[in-house]
C-alpha positions in Angstrom: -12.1 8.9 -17.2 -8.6 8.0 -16.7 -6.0 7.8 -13.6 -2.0 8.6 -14.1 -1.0 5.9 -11.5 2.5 6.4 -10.9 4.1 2.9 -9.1 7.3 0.3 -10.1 5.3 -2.4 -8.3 2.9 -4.2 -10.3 1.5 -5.8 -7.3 0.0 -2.9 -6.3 -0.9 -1.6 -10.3 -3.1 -4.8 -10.4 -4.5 -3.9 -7.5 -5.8 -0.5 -8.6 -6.6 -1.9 -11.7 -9.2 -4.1 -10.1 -10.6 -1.6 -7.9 -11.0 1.0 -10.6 -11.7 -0.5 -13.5 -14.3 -0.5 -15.2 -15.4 3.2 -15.1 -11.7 4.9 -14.6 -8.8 3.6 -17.0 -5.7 2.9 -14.8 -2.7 4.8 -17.1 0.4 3.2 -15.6 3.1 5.6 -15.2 7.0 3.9 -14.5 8.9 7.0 -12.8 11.7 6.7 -10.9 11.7 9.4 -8.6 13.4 10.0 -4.9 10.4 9.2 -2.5 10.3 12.2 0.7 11.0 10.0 3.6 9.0 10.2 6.3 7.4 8.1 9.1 3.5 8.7 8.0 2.5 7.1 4.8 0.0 10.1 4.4 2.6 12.6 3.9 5.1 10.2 1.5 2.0 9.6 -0.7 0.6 13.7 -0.3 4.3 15.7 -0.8 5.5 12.6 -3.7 2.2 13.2 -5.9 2.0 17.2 -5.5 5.7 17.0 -6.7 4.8 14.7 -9.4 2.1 16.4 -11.0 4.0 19.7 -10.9 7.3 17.8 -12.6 5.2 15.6 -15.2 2.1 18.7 -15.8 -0.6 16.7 -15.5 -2.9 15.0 -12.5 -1.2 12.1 -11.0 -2.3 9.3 -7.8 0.6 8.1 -5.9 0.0 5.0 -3.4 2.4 4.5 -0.4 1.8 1.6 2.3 3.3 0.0 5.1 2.8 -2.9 7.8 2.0 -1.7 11.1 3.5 -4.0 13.7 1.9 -3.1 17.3 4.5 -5.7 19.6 7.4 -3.0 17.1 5.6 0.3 18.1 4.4 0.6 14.5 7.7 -0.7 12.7 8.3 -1.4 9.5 5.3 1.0 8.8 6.2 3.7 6.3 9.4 1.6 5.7 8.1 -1.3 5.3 9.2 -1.5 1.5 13.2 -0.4 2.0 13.0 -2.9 5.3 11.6 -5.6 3.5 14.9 -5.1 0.9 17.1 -5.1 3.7 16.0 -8.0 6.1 13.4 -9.5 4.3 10.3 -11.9 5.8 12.9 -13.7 7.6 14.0 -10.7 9.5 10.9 -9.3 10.2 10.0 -12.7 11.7 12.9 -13.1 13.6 12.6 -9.5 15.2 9.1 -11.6 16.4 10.8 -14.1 17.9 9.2 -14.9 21.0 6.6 -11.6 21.1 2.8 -12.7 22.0 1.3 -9.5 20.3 1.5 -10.4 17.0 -1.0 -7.8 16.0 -0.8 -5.8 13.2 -2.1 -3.4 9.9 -1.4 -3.2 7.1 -2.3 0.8 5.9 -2.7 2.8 2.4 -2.6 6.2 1.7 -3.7 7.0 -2.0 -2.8 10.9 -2.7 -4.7 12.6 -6.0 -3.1 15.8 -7.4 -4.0 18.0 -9.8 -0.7 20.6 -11.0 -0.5 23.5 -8.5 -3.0 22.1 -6.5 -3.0 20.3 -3.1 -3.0 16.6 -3.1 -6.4 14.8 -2.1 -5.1 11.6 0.1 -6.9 8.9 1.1 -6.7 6.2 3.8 -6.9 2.2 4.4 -6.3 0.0 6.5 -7.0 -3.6 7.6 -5.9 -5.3 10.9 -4.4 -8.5 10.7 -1.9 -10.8 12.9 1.8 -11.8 11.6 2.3 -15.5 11.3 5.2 -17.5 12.7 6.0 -18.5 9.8 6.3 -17.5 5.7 3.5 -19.5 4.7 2.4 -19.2 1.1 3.5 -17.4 -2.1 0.9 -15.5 -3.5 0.6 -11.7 -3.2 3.7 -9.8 -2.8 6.3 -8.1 -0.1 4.6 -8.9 3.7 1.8 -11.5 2.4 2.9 -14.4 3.4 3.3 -13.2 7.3 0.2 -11.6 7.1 -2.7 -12.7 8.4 -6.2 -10.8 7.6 -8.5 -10.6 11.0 -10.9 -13.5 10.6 -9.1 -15.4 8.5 -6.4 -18.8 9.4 -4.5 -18.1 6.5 -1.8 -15.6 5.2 -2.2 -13.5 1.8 0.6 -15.5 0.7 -1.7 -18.7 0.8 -4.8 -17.1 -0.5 -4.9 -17.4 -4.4 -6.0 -13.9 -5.8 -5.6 -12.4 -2.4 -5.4 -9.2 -4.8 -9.0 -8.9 -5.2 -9.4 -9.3 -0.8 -7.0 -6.9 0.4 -9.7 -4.3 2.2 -6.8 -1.7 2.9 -5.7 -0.9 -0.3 -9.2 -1.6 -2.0 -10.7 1.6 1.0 -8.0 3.8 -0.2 -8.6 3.5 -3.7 -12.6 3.1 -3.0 -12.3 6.7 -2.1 -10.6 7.8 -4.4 -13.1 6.4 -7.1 -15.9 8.1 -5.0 -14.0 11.6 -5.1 -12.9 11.1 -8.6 -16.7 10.3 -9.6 -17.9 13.0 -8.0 -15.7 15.9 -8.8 
């Protein structure tokens, strides 16, 4: 069995790749396409991979995740990715400066869709704290301010923090489950 996993950020395709394979082939699909923008990652990742499946003709999973910033009522959340390009770590931290709730998530939502057919979507999520500082360079986009619950360090410090990451590997958990069974 086999996945059209449509993504630009490799991050995230070696992600999947770990979660799925072996048993479903991760086909890596480079599309540019214009994203819907909206403040819920569900909906990004359900309308972006019913369109896709209907443009490209064939089945198609589309990932879309945020970081959930509780002291920021939620922000950068379903921008996190267009924030991060604008302000970068150092902006999110600064926007920090000085708050005490430093509690956060970091969320996935993995959509399946078959042409013509509704998109399946699937949800992660792991709670975390954001760090004063940028500590570490592993991982990718908010890792090294990210801080998984019960842990002292960052994803940024964490060597092959890919294979740790509980919210993307629930999302794509579940979708290995429905794919299996369907």
């Amino acid at each position: 069995m086999e996945i059209n996993f449509i993504t630009h950020n490799m991050g995230k395709l070696k992600e999947a790749r770990l979660i799925l394979e072996p048993g479903i082939a991760v086909n890596h699909i480079n599309l540019e396409y214009d994203e819907v923008q909206h403040d819920d990652i569900r909906v990004v990742a359900k309308k972006s991979a019913e369109t896709l499946s209907l443009m490209l003709n064939k089945a198609v999973v589309v990932d879309d995740s945020g970081l959930f910033i509780a002291a920021l009522n939620g922000f950068p959340g379903a921008f996190s990715s267009t924030i991060h390009k604008q302000i970068g770590l150092p902006g999110i931290l600064k926007l920090m400066d000085g708050v005490k709730d430093r509690t956060c998530a970091y969320r996935c939502a993995v959509a399946h869709c078959r042409p013509g057919k509704r998109a399946e979507v699937f949800l992660g999520e792991e709670k975390g704290t954001i760090s004063t500082g940028i500590r570490g360079s592993y991982g990718f986009g908010h890792d090294p301010i990210f801080i998984p619950e019960g842990e002292a360090r960052t994803y940024g410090e964490i060597e092959g923090c890919e294979s740790l990451k509980k919210f993307r590997r629930q999302a794509f958990e579940q979708l290995k489950g429905y794919l299996l069974n369907n």
